[in-house]
C-alpha positions in Angstrom: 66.2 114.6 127.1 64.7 112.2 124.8 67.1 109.0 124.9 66.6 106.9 121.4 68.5 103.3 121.8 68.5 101.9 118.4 70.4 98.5 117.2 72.0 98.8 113.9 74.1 96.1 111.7 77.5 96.8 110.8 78.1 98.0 107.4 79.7 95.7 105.0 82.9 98.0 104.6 83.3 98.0 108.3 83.0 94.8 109.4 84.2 92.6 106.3 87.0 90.9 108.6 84.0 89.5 110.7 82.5 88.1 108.1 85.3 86.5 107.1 86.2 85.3 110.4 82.5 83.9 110.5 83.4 81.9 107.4 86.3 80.5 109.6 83.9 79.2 112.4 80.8 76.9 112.5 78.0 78.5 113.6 78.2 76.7 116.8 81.8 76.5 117.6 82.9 77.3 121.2 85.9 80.0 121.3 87.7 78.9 124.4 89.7 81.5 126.2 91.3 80.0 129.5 92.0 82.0 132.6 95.5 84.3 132.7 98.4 81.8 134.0 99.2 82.3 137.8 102.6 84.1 138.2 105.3 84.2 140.8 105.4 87.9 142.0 104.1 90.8 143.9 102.3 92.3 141.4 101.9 91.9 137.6 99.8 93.3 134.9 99.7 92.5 131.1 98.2 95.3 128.7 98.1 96.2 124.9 100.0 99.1 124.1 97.4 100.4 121.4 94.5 100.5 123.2 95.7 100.4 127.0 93.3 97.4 127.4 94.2 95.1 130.9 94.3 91.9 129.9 96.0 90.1 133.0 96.9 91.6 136.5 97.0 91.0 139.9 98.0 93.7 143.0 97.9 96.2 139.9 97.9 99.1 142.2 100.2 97.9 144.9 102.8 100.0 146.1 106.3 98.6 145.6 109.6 99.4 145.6 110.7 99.7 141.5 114.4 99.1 142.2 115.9 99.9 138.4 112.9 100.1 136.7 113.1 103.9 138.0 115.4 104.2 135.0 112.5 104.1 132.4 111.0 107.4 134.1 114.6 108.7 134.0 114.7 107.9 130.4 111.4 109.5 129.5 112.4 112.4 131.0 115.5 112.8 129.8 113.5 112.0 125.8 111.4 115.1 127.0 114.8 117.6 127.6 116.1 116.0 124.2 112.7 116.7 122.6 112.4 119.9 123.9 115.9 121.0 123.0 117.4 121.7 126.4 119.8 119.6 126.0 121.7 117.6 123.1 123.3 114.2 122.6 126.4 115.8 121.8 126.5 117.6 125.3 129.2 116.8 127.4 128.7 116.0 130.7 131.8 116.5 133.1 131.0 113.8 135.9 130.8 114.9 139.4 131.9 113.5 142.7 128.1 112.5 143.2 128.0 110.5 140.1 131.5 109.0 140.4 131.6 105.0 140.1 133.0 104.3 143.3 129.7 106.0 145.1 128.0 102.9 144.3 130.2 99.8 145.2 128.0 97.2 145.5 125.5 98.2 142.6 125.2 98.3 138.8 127.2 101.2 137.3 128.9 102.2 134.0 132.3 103.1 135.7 132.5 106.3 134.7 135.5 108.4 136.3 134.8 112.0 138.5 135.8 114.6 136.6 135.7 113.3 132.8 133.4 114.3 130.2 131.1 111.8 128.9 128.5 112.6 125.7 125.0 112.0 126.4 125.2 109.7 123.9 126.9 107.5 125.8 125.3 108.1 129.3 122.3 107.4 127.1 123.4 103.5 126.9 125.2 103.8 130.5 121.6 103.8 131.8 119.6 101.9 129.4 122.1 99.0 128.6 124.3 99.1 131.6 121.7 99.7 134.3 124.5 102.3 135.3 123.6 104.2 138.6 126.5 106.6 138.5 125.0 107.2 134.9 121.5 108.4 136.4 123.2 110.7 138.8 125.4 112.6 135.5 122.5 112.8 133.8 120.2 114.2 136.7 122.9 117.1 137.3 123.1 117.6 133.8 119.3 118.1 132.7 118.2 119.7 136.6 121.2 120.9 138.3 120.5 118.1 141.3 119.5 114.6 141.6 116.5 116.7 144.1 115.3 118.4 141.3 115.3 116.0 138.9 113.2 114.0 140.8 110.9 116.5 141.5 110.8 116.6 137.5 110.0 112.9 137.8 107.5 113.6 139.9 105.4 116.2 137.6 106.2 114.3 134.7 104.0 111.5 136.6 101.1 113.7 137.5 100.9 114.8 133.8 100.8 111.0 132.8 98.0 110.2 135.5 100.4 108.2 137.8 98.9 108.9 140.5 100.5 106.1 142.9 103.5 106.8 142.1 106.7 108.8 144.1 110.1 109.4 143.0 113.0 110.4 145.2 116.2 109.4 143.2 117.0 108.9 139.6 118.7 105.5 139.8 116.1 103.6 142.7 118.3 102.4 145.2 115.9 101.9 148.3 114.2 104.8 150.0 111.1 104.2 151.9 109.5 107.2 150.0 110.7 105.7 146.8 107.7 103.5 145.0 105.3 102.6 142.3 102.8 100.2 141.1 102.4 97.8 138.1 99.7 99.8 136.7 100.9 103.3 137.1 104.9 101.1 135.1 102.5 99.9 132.5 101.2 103.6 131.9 105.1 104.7 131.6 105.8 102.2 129.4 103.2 103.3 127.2 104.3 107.0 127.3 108.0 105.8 126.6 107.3 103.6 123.7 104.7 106.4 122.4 106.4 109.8 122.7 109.9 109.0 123.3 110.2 106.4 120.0 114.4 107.5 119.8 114.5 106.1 123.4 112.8 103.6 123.7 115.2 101.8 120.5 118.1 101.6 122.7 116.3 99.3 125.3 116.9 96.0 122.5 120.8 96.9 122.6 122.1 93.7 123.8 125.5 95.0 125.2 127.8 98.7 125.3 131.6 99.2 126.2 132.7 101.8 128.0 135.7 102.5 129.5 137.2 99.6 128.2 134.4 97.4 130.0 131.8 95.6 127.8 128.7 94.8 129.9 125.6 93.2 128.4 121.7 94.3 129.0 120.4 92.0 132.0 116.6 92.0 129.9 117.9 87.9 129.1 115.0 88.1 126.8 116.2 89.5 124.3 117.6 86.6 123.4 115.2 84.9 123.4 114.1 83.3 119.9 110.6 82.6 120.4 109.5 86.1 121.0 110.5 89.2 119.4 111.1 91.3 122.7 112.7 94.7 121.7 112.7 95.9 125.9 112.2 97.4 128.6 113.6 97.0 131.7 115.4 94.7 134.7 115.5 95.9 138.5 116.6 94.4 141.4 117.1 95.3 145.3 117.3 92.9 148.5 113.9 94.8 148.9 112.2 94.7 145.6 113.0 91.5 144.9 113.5 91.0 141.1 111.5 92.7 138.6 111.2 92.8 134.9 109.4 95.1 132.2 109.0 93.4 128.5 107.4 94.5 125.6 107.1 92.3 122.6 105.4 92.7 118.8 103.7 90.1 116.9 101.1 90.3 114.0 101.0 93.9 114.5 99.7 93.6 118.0 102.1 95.0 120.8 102.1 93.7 124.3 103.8 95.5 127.8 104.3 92.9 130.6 104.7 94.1 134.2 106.3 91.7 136.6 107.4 92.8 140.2 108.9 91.3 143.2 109.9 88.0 142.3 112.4 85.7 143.9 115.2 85.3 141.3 116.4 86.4 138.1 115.2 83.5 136.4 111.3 83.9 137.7 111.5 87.4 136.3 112.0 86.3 132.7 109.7 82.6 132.9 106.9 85.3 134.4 107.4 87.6 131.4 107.5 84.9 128.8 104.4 83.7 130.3 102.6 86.0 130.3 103.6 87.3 126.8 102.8 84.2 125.2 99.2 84.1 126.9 98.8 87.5 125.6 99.6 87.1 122.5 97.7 83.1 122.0 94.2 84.4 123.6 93.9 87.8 122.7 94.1 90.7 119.9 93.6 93.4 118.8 91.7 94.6 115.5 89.9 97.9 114.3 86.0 97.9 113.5 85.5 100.7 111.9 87.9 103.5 111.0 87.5 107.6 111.5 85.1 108.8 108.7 83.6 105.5 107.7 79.9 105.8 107.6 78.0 103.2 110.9 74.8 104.0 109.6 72.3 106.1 107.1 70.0 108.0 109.7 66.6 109.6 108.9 66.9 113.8 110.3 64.2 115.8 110.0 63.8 119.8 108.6 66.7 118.9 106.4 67.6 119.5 102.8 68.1 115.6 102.9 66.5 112.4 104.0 69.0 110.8 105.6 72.9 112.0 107.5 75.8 109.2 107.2 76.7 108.8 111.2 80.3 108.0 112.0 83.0 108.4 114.9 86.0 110.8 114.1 88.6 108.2 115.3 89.6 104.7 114.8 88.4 102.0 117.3 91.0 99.9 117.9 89.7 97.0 120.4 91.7 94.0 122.3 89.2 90.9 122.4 89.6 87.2 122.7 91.2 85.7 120.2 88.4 83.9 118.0 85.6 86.8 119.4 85.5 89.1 116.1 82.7 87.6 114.8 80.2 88.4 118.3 81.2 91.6 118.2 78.0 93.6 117.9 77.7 97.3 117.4 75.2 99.2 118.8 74.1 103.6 118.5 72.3 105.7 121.0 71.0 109.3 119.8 71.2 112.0 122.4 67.5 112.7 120.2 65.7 113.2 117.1 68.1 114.3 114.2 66.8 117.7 113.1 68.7 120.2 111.0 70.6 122.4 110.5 73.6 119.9 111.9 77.2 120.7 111.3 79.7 117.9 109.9 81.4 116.2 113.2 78.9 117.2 115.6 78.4 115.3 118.1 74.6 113.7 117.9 75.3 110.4 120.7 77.4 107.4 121.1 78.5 104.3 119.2 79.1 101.4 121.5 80.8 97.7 120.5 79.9 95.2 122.6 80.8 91.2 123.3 78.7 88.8 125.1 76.0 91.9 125.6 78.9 93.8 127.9 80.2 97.3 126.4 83.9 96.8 125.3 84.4 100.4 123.8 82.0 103.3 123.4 83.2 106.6 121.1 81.1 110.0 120.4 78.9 109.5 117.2 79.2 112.8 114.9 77.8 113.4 111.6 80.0 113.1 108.6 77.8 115.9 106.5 76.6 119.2 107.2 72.6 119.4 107.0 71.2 122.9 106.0 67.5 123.1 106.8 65.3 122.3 104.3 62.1 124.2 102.3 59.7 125.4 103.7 56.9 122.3 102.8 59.9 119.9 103.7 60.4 121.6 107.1 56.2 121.7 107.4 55.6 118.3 106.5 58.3 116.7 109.0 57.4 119.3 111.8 53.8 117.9 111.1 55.3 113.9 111.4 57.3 114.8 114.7 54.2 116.3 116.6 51.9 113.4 115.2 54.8 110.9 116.6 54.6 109.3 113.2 58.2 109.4 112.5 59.6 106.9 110.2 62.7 105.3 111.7 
């Protein structure tokens, strides 16, 4: 097959903002983007949640023990029942001798009494705010029957999100051996949580619930914390994890998920975070080129009842670059082949690729934005004629 590179300017309607952020730079000045700080931990990784772009990481894919962080798969599955209308946050859950406070003596619980009823409302908040154990193991029997077969819901729910280093044997994740995950495969999670599971995911910026007479506050201390506007995720912490902590945090309309696991204390969980946030959000962002149906660029096709078919991409291209970069960005087409009719609107005719410093940052199927019918019969003549003379006229 014929492979046609071409170069092609961005429109004026696309790519204003770069035009304007030219205006805002000499020609010659230097856009100075430092290395990602070094952090205290096992493993981290710092991503955009819009576009899934790493920005950060180190020992992404390095299995570790997630301690309470297992609570944000619990959560998403138990978004997932909800969604599905299995269950109900009215449902009352009468507590078992499995999920009964005193089963976990020397670990995070909401104190919840064997043989009471709690809502899932509450439970709900017993996970999420509390870090509640005993709260994982209600709502485990109350969405699978078992703890076991929850996890093995855990477990698919992971496969379908592409976690694929990832294993699940309890709800709460008190140590197991068999019990594990990465930062990367957290990062995806937190993505799906935040995404699908939007009712969720607002009761991770609660700052404190009372139950049973007991207020306890969320251990995310960042929440508090005035120079970022962190609205989650999640705390963990065993003797073999080590201390762990999942953020995510908004500003100018760009959202960031930090992944820090396996430090030493509570405080180098949150200093890691904050770091890492605030180098995301000081050296990078995230913009949009061009937008689903917006023409890249006027192509000549050939045996057409027109001259030229407006090439686009069907979806928005949301990129995260360097802060300061916008203005390199440089967009670039290649045709599968020669454009000849009859073409339907939205097929698929090659590929539009941005690029930054002559590397490929994004590349998205180019589709036509018309239908072409073929043309007459002297139009169809005279181009066939053009195309087997090689004097075509792009």
């Amino acid at each position: 097959m014929l492979r046609i590179i071409q170069r092609a300017k961005p429109s004026l309607l696309s790519f204003a903002f770069l035009v304007m952020g030219t205006l805002l730079h000499t020609a010659n000045a230097a856009v100075v983007t430092p290395p990602a700080p070094t952090v205290a931990a096992e493993g981290f990784l710092l991503t955009d949640y819009e576009t899934g772009n790493v920005i950060a990481s180190k020992n992404a894919d390095m299995q570790l023990a997630p301690a309470s962080l297992t609570k944000i798969m619990t959560i998403y599955v138990i978004g997932k029942e909800l969604q599905a209308g299995n269950i109900s946050l009215d449902d009352e859950v009468t507590i078992s001798e499995n999920a009964w406070a005193k089963k976990f003596p020397d670990s995070s619980k909401m104190f919840i009494e064997v043989g009471t009823q709690v809502s899932v409302r509450d439970l709900l908040r017993g996970i999420v705010v509390q870090s509640g154990n005993d709260a994982c193991v209600a709502m485990a029997e109350h969405v699978a029957g078992s703890e076991s077969a929850f996890a093995s819901m855990m477990n698919a729910h992971s496969a379908s999100l592409g976690m694929t280093s990832s294993h699940w044997v309890n709800a709460h994740g008190l140590h197991d051996p068999d019990h594990y995950t990465t930062p990367r495969d957290m990062a995806v999670l937190s993505r799906a949580l935040i995404a699908e599971t939007p009712e969720m995911y607002k009761i991770y910026s609660e700052k404190e619930f009372t139950y049973n007479g007991i207020k306890q506050y969320n251990r995310n201390s960042l929440l508090w914390d005035k120079s970022l506007n962190v609205d989650g995720i999640k705390t963990g912490h065993t003797s073999d994890a080590g201390y762990s902590l999942i953020t995510s945090a908004e500003q100018g309309g760009m959202r960031l998920i930090s992944v820090v696991m396996g430090t030493d204390s509570e405080r180098a969980r949150k200093v890691e975070n904050k770091k890492l946030l605030k180098y995301g959000f000081r050296f990078y962002e995230t913009l949009t080129p061009y937008q689903a149906g917006h023409s890249f660029v006027a192509h000549r096709i050939y045996m057409g009842d027109r001259e030229t078919v407006d090439l686009g991409i069907n979806q928005s291209t949301p990129i995260t670059i360097p802060r300061g970069q916008a203005a390199n960005l440089e967009a670039n087409f290649e045709l599968d082949d020669k454009l000849e009719a009859p073409l339907a609107k939205g097929q698929v005719v090659g590929k539009l690729y941005l690029q930054l410093d002559g590397e490929d940052v994004a590349s998205y199927p180019l589709v036509t934005l018309q239908e072409v019918k073929e043309g007459s019969f002297f139009n169809r003549a005279k181009d066939y004629i053009m195309l087997q003379l090689g004097f075509d006229d792009e």
